[in-house]
C-alpha positions in Angstrom: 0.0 0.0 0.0 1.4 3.1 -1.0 0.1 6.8 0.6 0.5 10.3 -1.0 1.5 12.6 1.6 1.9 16.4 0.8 3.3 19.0 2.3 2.1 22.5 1.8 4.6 25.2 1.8 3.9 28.8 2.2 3.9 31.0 -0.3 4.5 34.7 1.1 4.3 37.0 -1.6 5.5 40.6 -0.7 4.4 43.7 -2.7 5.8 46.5 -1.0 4.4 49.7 -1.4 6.4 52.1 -2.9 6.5 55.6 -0.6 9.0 57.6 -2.8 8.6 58.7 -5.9 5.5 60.0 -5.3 3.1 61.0 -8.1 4.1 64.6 -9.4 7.6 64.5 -8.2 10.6 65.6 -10.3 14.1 64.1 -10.8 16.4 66.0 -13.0 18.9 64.0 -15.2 22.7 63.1 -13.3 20.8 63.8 -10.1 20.9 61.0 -6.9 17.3 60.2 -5.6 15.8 58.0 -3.3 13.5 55.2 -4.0 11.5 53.7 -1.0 9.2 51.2 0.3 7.3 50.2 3.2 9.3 47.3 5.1 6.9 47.0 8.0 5.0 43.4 7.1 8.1 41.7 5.4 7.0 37.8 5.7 9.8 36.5 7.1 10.4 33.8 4.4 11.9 37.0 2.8 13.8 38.6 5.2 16.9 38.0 3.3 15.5 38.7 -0.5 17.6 41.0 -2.6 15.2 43.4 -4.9 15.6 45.0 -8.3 14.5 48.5 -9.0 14.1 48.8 -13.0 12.7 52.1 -14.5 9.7 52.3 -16.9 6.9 54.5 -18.3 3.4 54.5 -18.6 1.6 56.3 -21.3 -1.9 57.0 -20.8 -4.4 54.7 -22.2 -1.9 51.9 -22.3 -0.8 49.3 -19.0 2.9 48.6 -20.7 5.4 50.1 -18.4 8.1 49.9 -21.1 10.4 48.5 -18.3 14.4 49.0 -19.2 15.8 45.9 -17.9 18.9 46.2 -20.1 19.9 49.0 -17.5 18.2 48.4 -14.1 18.8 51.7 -11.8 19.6 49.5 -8.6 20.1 45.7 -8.2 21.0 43.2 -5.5 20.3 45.3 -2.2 18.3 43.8 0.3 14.8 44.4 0.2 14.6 44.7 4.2 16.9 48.2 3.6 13.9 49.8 2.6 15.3 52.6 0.2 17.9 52.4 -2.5 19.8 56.2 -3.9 20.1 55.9 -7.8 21.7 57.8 -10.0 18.9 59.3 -12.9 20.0 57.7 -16.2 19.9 60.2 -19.0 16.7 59.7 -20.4 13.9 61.4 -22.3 12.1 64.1 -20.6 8.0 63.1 -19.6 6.3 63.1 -16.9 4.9 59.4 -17.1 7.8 57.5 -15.7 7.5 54.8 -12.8 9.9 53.0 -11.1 9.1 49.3 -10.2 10.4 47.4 -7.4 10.7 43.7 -7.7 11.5 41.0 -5.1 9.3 38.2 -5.3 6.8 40.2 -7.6 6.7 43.7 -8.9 5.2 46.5 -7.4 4.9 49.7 -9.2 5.2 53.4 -7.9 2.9 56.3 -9.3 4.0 58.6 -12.2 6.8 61.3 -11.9 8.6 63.7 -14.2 12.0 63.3 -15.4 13.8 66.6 -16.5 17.0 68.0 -18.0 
């Protein structure tokens, strides 16, 4: 007699909010911001989870976030730190850029403005 047994595991999937950019800010090209998130209900089956911060836009109308992962603004820090400084790539001026932070899944931050 043969019996099945299964073992559940846990998945904890953390979205972090994202507190900084907030919608309407400004970065201006060569400048250092920082990006952060809310660290306050981290499961702890990701306490030691390194995070990806890749930058994107969103043009209205559409959901694509044009992500540039050929260039990601910060990679590899731990995502209990709770904000990352970047250095603003020299990109195209708009005001519909995001910034999304990714651990175990993405989570996006509203749209800011990029300038020269």
């Amino acid at each position: 007699m043969f019996v099945a047994v299964a073992s559940a595991a846990t998945n904890d999937v953390f979205r972090p909010q994202i507190t900084e950019p907030k919608e309407g800010d400004v970065w201006t090209v060569g400048s250092v911001q920082t990006i952060t998130w809310d660290t306050s209900n981290i499961p702890a089956a990701n306490q030691n989870q390194t995070g990806l911060i890749l930058l994107g836009f969103i043009e209205d109308g559409s959901i694509d976030e044009h992500l540039n992962t050929t260039n990601p603004l910060a990679s590899n820090f731990p995502i209990t730190a709770g904000s990352v400084n970047v250095n603003v790539p020299d990109v195209t001026p708009r005001d519909d850029y995001v910034v999304v932070l990714f651990g175990d899944s993405g989570n996006t931050s509203p749209k800011f403005s990029i300038v020269n």
